[in-house]
VOKOLDREN-734573 format. One record per residue: residue number from 1; residue in three letters; x, y, z of N, C-alpha, C in turn. Coordinates in Angstrom, 3 decimals, decimal comma. Example, Ala and Ser with C-alpha at 12.3 -4.5 7.8 and 13.67 -1.06 7.14 Angstrom:
residues 2
n;res;n_px;n_py;n_pz;ca_px;ca_py;ca_pz;c_px;c_py;c_pz
1;ALA;13,190;-5,690;7,800;12,300;-4,500;7,800;13,200;-3,300;7,800
2;SER;12,850;-2,250;7,080;13,670;-1,060;7,140;12,900;0,030;7,870
END
This chain:
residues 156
n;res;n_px;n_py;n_pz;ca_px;ca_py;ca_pz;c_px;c_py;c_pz
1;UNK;-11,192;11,820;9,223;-11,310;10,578;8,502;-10,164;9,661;8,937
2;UNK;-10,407;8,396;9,207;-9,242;7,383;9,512;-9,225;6,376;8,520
3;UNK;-7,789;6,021;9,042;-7,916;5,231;7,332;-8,216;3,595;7,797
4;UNK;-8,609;3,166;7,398;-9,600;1,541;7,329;-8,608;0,191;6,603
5;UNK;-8,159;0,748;5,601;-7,326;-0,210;4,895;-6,330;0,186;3,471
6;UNK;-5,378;-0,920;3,271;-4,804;-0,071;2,033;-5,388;-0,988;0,807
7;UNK;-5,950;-0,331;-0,325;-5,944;-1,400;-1,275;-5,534;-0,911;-2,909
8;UNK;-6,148;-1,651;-3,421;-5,661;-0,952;-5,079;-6,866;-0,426;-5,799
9;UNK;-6,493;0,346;-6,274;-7,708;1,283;-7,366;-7,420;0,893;-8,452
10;UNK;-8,127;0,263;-8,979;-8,870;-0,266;-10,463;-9,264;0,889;-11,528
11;UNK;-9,742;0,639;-12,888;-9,863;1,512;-13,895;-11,600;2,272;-13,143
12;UNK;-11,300;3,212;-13,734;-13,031;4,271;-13,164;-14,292;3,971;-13,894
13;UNK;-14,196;2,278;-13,938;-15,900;2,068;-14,894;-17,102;2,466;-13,842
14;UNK;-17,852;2,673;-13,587;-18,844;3,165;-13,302;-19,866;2,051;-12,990
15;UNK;-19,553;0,695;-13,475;-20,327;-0,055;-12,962;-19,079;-1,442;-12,302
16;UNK;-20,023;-1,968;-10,719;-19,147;-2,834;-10,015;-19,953;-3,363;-9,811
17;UNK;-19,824;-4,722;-10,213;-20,968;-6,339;-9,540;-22,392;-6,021;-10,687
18;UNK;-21,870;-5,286;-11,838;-23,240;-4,852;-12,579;-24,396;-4,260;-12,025
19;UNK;-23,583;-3,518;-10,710;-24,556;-2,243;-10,514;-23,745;-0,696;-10,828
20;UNK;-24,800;0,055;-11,369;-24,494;2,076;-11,809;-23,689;2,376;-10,795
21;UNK;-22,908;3,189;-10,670;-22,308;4,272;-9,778;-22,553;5,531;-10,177
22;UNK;-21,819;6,790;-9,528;-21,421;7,765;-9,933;-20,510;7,866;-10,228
23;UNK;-19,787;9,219;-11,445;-18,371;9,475;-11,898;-17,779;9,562;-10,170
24;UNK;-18,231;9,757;-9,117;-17,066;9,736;-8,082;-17,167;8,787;-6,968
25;UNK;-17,469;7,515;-7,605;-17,020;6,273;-7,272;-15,843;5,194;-7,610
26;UNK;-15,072;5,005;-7,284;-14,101;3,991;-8,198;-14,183;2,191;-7,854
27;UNK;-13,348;2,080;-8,140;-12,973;-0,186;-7,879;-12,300;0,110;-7,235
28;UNK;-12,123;-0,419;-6,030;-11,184;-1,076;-5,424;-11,195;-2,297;-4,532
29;UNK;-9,958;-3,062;-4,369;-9,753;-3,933;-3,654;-9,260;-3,799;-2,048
30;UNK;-9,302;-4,016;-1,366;-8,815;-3,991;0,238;-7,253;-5,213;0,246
31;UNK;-6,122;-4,561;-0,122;-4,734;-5,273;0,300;-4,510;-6,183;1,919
32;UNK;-4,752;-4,526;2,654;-4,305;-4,546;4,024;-5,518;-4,558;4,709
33;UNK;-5,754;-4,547;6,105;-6,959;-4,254;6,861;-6,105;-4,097;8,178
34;UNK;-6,590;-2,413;8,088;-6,475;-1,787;9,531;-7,494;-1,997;10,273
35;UNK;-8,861;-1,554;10,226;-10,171;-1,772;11,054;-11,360;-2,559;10,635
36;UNK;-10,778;-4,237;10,933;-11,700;-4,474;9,984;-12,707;-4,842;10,221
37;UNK;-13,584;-4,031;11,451;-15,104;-4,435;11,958;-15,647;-2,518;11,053
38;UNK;-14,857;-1,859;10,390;-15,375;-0,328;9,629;-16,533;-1,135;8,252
39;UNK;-17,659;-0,033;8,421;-18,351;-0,488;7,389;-17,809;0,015;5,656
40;UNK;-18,422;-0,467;5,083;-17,766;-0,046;3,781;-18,903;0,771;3,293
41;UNK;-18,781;1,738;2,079;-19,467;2,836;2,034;-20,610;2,276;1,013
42;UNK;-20,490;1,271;0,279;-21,601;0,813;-0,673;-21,620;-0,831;-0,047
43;UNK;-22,479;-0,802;1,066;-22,579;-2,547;1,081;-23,365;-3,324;0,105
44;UNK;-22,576;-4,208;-0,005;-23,332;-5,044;-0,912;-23,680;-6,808;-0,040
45;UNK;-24,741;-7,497;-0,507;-25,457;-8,447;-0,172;-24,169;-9,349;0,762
46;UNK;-23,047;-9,267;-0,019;-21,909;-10,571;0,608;-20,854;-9,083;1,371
47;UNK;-20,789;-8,472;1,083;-19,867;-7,381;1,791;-20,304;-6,206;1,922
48;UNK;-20,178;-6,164;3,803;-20,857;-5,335;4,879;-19,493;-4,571;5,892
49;UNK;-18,863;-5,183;5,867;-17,459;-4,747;6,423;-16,133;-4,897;5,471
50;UNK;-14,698;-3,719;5,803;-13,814;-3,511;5,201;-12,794;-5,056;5,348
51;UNK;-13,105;-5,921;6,234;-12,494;-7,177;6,511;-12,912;-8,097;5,045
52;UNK;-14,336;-8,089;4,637;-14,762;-9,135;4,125;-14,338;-8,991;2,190
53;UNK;-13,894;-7,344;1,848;-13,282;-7,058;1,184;-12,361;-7,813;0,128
54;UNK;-11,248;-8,284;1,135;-10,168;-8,526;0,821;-10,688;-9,921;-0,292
55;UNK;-9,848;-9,839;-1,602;-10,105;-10,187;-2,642;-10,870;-10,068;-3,723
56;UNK;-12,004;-9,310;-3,563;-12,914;-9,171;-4,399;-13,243;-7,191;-4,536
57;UNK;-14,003;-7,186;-5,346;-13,917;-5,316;-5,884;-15,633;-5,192;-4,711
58;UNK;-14,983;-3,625;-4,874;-16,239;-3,039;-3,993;-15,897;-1,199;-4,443
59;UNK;-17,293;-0,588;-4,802;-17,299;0,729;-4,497;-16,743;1,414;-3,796
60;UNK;-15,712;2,307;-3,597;-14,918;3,364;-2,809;-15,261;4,641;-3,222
61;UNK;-16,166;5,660;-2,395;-16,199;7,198;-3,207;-14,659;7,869;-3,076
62;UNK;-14,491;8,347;-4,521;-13,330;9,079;-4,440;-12,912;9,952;-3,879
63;UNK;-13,710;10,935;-2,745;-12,650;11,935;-1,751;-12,689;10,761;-0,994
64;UNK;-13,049;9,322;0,060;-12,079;8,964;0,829;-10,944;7,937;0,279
65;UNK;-10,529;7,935;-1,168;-9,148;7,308;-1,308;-8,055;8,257;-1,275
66;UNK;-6,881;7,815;-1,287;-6,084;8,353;-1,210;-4,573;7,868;-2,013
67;UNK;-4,365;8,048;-3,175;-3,545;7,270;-3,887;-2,045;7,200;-3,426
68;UNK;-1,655;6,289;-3,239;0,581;6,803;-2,537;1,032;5,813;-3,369
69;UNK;0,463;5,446;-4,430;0,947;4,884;-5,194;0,828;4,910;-6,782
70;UNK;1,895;4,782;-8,084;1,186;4,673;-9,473;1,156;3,170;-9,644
71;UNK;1,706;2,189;-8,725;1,483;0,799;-9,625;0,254;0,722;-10,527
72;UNK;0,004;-0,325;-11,354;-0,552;-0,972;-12,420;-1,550;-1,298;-12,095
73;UNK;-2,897;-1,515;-11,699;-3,495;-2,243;-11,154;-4,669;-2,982;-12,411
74;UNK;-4,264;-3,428;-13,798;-5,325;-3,576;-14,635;-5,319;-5,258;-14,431
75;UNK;-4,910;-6,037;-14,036;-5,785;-7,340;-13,631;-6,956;-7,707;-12,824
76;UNK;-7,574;-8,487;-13,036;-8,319;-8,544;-12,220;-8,789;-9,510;-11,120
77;UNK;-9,266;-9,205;-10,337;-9,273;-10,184;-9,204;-10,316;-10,929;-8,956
78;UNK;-10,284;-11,789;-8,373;-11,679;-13,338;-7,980;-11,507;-12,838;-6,539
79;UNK;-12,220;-13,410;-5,910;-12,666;-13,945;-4,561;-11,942;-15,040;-4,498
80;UNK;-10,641;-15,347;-3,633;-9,942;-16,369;-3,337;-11,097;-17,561;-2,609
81;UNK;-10,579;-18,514;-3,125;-11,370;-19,959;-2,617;-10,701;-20,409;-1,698
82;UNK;-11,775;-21,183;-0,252;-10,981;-21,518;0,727;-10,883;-23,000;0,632
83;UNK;-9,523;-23,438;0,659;-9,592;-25,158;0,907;-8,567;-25,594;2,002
84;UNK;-8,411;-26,452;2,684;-7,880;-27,131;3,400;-6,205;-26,863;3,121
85;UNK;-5,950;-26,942;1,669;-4,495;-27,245;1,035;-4,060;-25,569;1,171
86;UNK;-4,916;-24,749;1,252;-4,398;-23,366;0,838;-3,996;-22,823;2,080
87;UNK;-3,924;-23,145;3,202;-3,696;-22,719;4,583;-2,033;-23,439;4,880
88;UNK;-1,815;-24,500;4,333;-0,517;-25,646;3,973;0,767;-24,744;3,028
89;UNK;-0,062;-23,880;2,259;1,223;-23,126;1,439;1,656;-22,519;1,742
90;UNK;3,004;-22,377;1,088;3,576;-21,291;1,774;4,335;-19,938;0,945
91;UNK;3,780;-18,955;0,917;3,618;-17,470;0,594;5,536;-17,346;-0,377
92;UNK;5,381;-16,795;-1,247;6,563;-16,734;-2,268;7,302;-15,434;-1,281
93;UNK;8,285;-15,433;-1,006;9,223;-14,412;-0,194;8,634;-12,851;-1,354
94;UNK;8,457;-12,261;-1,197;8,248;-10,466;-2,281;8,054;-9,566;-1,306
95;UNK;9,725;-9,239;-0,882;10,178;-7,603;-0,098;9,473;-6,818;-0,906
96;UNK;9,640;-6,338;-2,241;8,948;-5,673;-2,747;7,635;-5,277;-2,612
97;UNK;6,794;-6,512;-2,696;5,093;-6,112;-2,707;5,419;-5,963;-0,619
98;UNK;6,024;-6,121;0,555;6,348;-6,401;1,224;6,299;-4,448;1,393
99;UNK;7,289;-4,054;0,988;7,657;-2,957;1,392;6,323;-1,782;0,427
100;UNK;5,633;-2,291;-0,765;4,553;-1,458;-0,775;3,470;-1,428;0,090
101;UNK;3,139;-2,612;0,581;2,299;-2,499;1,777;2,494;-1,874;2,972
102;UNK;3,455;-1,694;3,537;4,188;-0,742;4,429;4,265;0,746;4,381
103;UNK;3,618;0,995;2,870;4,159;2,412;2,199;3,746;3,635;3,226
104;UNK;2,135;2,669;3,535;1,470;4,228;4,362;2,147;4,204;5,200
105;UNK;2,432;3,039;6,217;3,086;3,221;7,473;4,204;4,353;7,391
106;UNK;4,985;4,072;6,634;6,237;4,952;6,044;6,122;6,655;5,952
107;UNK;4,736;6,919;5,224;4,182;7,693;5,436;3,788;8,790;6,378
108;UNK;3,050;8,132;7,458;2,718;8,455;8,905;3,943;8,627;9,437
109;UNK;4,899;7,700;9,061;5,802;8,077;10,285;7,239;7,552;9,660
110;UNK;7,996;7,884;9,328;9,680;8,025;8,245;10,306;7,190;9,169
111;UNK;10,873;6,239;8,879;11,945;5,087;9,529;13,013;5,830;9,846
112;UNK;13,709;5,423;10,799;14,819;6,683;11,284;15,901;5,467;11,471
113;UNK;17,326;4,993;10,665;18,313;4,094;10,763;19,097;4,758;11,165
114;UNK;20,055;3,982;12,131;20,970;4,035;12,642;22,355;3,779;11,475
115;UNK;23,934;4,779;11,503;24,688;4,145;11,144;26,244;4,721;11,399
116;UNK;26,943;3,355;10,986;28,232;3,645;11,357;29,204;4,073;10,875
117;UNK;29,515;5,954;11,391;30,198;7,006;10,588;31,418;6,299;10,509
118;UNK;32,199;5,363;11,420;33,354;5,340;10,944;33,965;4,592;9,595
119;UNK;32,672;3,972;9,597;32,815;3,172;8,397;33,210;4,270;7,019
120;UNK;32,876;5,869;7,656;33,297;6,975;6,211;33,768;7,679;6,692
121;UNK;34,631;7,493;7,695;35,488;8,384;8,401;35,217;9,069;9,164
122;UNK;34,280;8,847;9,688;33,213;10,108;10,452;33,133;9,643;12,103
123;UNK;33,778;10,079;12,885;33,840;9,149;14,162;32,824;10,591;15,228
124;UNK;32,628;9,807;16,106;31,149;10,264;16,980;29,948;10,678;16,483
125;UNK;29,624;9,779;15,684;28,531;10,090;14,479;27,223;9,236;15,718
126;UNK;26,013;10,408;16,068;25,110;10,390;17,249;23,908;10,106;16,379
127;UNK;23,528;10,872;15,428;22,052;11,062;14,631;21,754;10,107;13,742
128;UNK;20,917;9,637;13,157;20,939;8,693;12,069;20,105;9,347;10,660
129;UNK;19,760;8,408;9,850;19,091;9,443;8,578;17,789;8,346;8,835
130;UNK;16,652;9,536;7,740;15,441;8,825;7,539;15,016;8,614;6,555
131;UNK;14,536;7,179;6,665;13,807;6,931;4,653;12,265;7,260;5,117
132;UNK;12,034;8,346;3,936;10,586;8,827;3,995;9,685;7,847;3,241
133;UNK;8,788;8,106;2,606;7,838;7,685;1,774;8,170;8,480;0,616
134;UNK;8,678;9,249;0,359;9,112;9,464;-0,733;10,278;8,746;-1,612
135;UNK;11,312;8,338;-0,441;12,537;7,295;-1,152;12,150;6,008;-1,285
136;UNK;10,775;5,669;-0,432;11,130;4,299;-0,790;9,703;4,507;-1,917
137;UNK;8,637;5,230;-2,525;8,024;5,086;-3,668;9,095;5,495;-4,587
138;UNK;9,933;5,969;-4,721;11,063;6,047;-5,892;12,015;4,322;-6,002
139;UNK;12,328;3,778;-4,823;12,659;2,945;-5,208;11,707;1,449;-5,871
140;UNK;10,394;1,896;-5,283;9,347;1,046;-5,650;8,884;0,715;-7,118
141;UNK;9,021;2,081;-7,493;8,641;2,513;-8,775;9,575;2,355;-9,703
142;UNK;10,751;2,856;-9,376;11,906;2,924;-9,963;11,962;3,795;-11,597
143;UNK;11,595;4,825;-11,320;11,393;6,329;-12,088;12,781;7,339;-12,058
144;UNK;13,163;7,558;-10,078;14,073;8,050;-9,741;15,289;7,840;-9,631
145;UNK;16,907;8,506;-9,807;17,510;8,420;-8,854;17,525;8,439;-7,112
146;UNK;18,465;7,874;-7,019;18,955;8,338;-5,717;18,517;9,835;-4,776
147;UNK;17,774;9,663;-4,066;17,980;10,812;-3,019;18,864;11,214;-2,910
148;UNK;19,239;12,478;-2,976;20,622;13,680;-3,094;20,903;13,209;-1,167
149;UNK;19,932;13,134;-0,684;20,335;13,292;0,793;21,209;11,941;1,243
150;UNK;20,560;10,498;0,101;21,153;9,411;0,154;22,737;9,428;-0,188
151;UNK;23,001;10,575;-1,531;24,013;10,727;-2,312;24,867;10,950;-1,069
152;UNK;24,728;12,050;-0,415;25,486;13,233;0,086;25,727;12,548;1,452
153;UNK;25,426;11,343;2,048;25,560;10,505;2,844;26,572;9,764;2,636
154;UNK;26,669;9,148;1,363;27,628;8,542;1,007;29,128;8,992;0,738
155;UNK;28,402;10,377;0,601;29,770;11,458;0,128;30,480;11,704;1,133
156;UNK;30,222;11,531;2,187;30,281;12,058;3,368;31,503;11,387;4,240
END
């Protein structure tokens, strides 16, 4: 299975666009778009591909989601309207929602930083540390402390 896109999972009503599902269907929205010529698993009349998604709810069967996240997701969403003026704005700076979208990437593959031991006394310091997907959904969430490995870095 490859993954198509990241989006948010909605409450488990059973009905989307006022059509039935099954208990192992859910809501969701499409955030991101990795492939977005992939079909979607319940097309509907206006959405046939994971591209056309983005903003509005669509059927997802529940073995292919995959949750890496607890955010909130009980608002609900429209189909953004296209106008002339909305291409002119310009996007509110949010590292945050910034760095949840990134999460899977993070995931797949742990950021590996570079840093400078002498700054802790530590001279010919070669290796660097990695933020997994686990430190940065703790900082996302903000549930956790500190990574002991973060701690013990500092201790260092």
């Amino acid at each position: 299975m490859q993954l198509v896109a990241l989006g948010k999972l909605y409450d488990t009503s059973s009905t989307i666009h006022n059509v039935p599902y099954a208990d192992d269907v859910v809501r969701v929205s499409v955030v991101k778009v990795y492939h977005g010529n992939a079909h979607v698993p319940f097309p509907t009349s206006e959405i046939k591909f994971v591209r056309e998604d983005v903003g509005t709810f669509v059927g997802w069967p529940t073995h292919m989601v995959k949750p890496i996240s607890d955010e909130d997701s009980q608002n609900p969403l429209t189909r953004p309207l296209k106008s002339a003026e909305t291409d002119k704005v310009v996007a509110p700076v949010d590292p945050l929602g910034e760095l949840v979208k990134n999460l899977f990437e993070i995931y797949q593959k742990p950021i590996e930083l570079s840093w400078d031991g002498a700054k802790f006394g530590i001279d010919n310091v070669k290796d660097g540390f990695f933020i997994t997907q686990v430190d940065v959904s703790e900082i996302i969430l903000g549930y956790k402390c500190l990574n002991i490995s973060i701690i013990q870095l500092w201790l260092m």
